[in-house]
N, C-alpha and C positions, 0 to 999 in steps of 0.2 A: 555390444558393449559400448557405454559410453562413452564420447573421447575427450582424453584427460582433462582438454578445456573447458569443458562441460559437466567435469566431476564434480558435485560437491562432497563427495564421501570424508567423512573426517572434520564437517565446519556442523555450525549451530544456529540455527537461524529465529530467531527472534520475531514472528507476524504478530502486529497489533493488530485489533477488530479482526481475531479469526473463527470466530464461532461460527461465519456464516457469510455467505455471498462468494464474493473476490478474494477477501484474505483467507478463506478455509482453502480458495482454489489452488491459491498459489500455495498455502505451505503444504498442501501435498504435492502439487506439483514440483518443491524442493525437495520436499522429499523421497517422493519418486527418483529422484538423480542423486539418491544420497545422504542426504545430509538428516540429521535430523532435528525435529522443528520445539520452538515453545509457542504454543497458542497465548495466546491474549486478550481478553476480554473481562467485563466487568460483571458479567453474571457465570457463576462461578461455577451452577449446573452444566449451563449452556457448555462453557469451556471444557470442563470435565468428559460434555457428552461425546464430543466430537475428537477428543487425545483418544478417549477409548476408543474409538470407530477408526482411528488411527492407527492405533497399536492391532486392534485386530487383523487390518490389513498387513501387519509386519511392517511397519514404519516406526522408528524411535522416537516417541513424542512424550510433552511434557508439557504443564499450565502454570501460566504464570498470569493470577489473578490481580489485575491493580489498573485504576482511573487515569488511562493516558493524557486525560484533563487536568490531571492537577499535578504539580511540579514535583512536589514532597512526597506523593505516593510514587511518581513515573520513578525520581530518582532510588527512593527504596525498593521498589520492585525490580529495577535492573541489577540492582545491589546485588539482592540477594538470588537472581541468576546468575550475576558472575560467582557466587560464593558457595552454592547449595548445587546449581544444576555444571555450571561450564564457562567456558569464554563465549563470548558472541561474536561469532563471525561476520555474520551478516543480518541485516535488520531491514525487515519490511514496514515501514511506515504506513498501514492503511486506514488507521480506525480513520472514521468520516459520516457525516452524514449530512441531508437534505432538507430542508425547508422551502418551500413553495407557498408566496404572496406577490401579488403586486406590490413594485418598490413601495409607493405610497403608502401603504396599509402592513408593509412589513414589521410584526412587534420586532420592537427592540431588544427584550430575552433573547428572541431568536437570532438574530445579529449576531448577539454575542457569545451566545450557544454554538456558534457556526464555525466562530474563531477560534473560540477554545478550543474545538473537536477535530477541526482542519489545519489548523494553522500550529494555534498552540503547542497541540500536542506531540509535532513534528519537533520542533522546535525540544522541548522538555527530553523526549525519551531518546531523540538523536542527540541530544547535548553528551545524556546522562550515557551512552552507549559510546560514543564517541571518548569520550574520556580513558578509558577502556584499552579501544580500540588504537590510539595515539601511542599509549604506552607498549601497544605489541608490535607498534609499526606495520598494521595492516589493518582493514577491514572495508567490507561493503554495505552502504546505504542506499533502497530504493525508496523512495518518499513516491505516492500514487495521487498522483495529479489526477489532469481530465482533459478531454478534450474542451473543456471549457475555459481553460487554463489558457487557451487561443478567443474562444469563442463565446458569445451569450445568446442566450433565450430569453427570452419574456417570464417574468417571475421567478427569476432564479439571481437576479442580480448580486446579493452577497453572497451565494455559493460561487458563482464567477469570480466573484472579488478571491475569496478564502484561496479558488484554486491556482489562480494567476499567484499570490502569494506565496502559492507550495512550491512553484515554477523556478521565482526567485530564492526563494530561501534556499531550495535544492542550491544554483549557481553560485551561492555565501559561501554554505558549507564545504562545495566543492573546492573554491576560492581559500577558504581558511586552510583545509582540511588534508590535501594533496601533498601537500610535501610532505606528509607525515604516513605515506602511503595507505589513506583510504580514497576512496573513490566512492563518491554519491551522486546517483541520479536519479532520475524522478521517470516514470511509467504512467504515462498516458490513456486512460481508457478512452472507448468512444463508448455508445451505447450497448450496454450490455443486460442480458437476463438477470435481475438478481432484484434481493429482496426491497433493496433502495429504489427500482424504477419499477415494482410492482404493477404500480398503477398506471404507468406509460403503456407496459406491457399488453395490460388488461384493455388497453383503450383502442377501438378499433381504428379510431382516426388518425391519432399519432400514431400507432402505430405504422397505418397505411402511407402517412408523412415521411416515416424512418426509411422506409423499406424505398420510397420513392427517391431520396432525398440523399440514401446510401451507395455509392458505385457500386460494393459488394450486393447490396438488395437484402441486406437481411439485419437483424438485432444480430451481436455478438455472443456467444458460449464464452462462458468464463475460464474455460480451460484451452480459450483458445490465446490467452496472455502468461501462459503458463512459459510457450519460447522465451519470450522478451525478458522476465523476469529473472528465468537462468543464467542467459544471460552476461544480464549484469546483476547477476550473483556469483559468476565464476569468474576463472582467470582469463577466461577470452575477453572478457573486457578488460583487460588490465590497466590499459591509457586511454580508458574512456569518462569523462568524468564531467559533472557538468551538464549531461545532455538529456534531453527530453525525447524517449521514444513515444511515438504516439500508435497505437494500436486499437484503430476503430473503421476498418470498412474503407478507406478513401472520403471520409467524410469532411475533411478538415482540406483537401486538395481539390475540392470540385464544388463548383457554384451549382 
């Protein structure tokens, strides 16, 4: 049996970009402990596929289709989850993604394709969630940083920037947001399986970089951030707020 800290049964959890990767992990992994989840993504099959492969498993799921990039759709799409499906208890911030140039050669689209997707849209759907959330006198925020969010690579430099930004915004939020009993913090990945490092994956060399370069020795399972996220999506965090767990292998503590 679960213990009660750890319960989520009875809250609603909110994952942005969950058709696939890290956010599909995690909102089964919420809902494994309970709760039941709304996907989020902007292709509407995709989301669709994955609630049903949900529900088949006996898990309470629901789609909530809309462009966590853009302010006027995030705020309607939350809308009309508090109004059609439920309250939102708790909200996983993950959509994200990657661009890889050298700084010098980086287009500028992609700069700001980067912001929009990492940044901004933290910013939009926790405003629009938060609102909510103030009025019930409760709620939990995880926003999914990175381990880059400390550190940089070579040709990643504005996703370093986007994440270090998720870091801070997280500490605002938490800063605004606490006395009106929510709690936001942000979840650290290190390197992990999934469809955004595809191509690391695939690569014999960085890979054999990772594995060297990891105290644990290995790329990360995505369900293995499933702990951290419970978390602090339950009441065991209750006066935790503000903080950046980092869950990557020892990568981030050892030269």
């Amino acid at each position: 049996m679960t213990s009660p800290l750890f319960d989520l049964t009875g809250r609603r959890a909110l994952v942005t970009g969950s058709s696939q990767g890290i956010g599909l992990a995690l909102a089964r992994g919420l809902a494994e402990h309970g709760a039941s989840v709304v996907l989020n993504g902007r292709n509407a099959e995709k989301v669709e596929a994955v609630v049903q492969q949900l529900r088949s498993e006996g898990f309470v799921a629901e789609s909530a289709v809309f462009d966590v990039t853009d302010a006027a759709a995030a705020s309607a799409g939350v809308s009309a989850i508090e109004a059609e499906i439920g309250p939102i208890d708790i909200l996983i911030n993950n959509a994200g993604m990657q661009h890889r140039a050298p700084l010098e050669d980086f287009p500028v689209e992609k700069w700001e394709e980067l912001l929009r997707t990492n940044v901004s849209s933290i910013f939009y759907v926790g405003q629009a969630v938060a609102r909510h959330m103030i009025a019930r006198g409760r709620g939990k925020i995880v926003n999914i940083a990175s381990v880059q969010s400390e550190l940089a690579r070579p040709n990643i430099a504005p996703y370093t920037a986007t994440k270090g930004a998720v870091r801070n915004l997280t500490r605002g939020m938490s800063t605004d947001w606490a006395k009106h009993g929510l709690q936001v913090n942000s979840l650290a990945p290190g390197y992990f399986k999934t469809p955004l490092n595809q191509a690391l994956v695939e690569d014999p060399t960085f890979s054999a970089w990772l594995e060297n370069r990891t105290p644990a020795g290995r790329w990360g399972n995505v369900e293995e951030l499933i702990g951290a996220a419970v978390f602090l999506s339950s009441q065991a965090s209750s006066f935790v707020t503000g903080q950046m767990i980092v869950v990557d292998g020892g990568i981030t503590t050892s030269l």
